[in-house]
N, C-alpha and C positions, 0 to 999 in steps of 0.2 A: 504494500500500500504506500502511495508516494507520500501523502499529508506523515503518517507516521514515522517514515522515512527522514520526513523533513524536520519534522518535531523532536526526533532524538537529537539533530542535530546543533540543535537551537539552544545558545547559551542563559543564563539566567535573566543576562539584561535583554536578550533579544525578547525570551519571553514573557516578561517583564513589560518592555515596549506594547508589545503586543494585547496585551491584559489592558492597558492604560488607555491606548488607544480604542481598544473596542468598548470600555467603560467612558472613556469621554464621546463616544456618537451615540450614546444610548439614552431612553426618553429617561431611565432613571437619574442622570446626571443632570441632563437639562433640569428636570423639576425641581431637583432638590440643588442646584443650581438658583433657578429663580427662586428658591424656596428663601435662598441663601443670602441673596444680593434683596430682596423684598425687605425680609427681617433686619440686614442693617442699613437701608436707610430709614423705614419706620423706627428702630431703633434711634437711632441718631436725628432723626427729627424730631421724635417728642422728646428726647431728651435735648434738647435746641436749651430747653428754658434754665435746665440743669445745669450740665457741662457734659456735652458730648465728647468721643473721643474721637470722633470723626467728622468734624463739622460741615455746613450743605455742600462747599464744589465735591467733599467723599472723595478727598487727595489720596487717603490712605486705602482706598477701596479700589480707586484708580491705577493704584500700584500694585495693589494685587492682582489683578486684573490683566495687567501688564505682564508682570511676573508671571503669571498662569499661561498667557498664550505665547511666550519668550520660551517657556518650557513644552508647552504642550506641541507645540506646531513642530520640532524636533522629531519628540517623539513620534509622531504621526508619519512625518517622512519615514523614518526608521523604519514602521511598519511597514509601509507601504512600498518600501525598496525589499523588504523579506518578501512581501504578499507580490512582490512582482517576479523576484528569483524564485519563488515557486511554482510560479504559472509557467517559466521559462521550463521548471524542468517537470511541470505536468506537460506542456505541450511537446516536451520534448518525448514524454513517455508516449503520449497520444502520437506522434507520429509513428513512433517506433513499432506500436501496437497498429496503427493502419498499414505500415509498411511489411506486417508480418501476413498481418489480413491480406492483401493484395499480391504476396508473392504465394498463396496459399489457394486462393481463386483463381491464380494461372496453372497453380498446379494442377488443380481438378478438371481446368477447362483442358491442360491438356490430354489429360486422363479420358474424358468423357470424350475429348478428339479422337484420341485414339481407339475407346472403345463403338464408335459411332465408324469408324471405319474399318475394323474388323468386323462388326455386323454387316456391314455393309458390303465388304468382298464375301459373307457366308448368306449372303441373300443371293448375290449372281451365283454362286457356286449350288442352292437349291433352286436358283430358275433355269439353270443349264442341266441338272438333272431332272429338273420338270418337262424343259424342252426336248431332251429324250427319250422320255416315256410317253410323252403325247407322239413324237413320232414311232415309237415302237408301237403304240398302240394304233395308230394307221396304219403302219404295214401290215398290225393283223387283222383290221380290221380289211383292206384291201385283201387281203388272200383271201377270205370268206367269199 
């Protein structure tokens, strides 16, 4: 199996990468995401009156932010250069498997060539003894 193939060979950070990446495009991130970025600035608005730790332009919310997609878009590449050298060598299995297919279906066809022309020289060879018993059978029919 080539994914298994590929899997063993995949080091900690690679699959790592990979983990992170498929949990950042997923709706559970987004939500709890917005879940996340909702609650601080509600946060930090009502506490506007108090003393927020974040106050409205959310400078420190901005940097995280920042931070997050400094780091995540990396990772993502990462993935996405693994997720393509796998494809390279699933496609490369698939052709190997079509080209095994296809030298497999010349086989047969020459098989079936060949057996379609031995039927076929053992067809003339029972119409050429047919042809001589229809004539054996006139001449005894003429001597009558």
């Amino acid at each position: 199996n080539i994914n298994e193939e590929f899997a063993d060979d995949q080091s900690l950070g690679a699959r790592l990468a990979d983990k992170i990446a498929s949990f950042g495009g997923s709706w559970t991130f987004l939500i709890s995401f917005a879940v996340f970025i909702g609650t601080w600035i509600v946060v930090n608005s009502i506490l506007i009156a108090t003393r927020p730790f974040d106050p409205f332009p959310f400078i420190l919310l901005n940097l995280m932010l920042s931070c997050l997609a400094a780091i995540q878009a990396p990772v993502i590449m990462m993935s996405q250069n693994r997720q393509e050298a796998k494809d390279r060598v699933r496609a490369e299995h698939d052709y190997r498997v079509n080209l095994k297919a296809e030298l497999e279906i010349r086989h047969l066809h020459a098989k079936l060539d060949m057996l379609l022309t031995h039927q076929w020289q053992r067809l003339l060879e029972i119409q050429e003894i047919q042809m001589e018993l229809m004539q054996e059978s006139r001449k005894n029919n003429h001597r009558r």
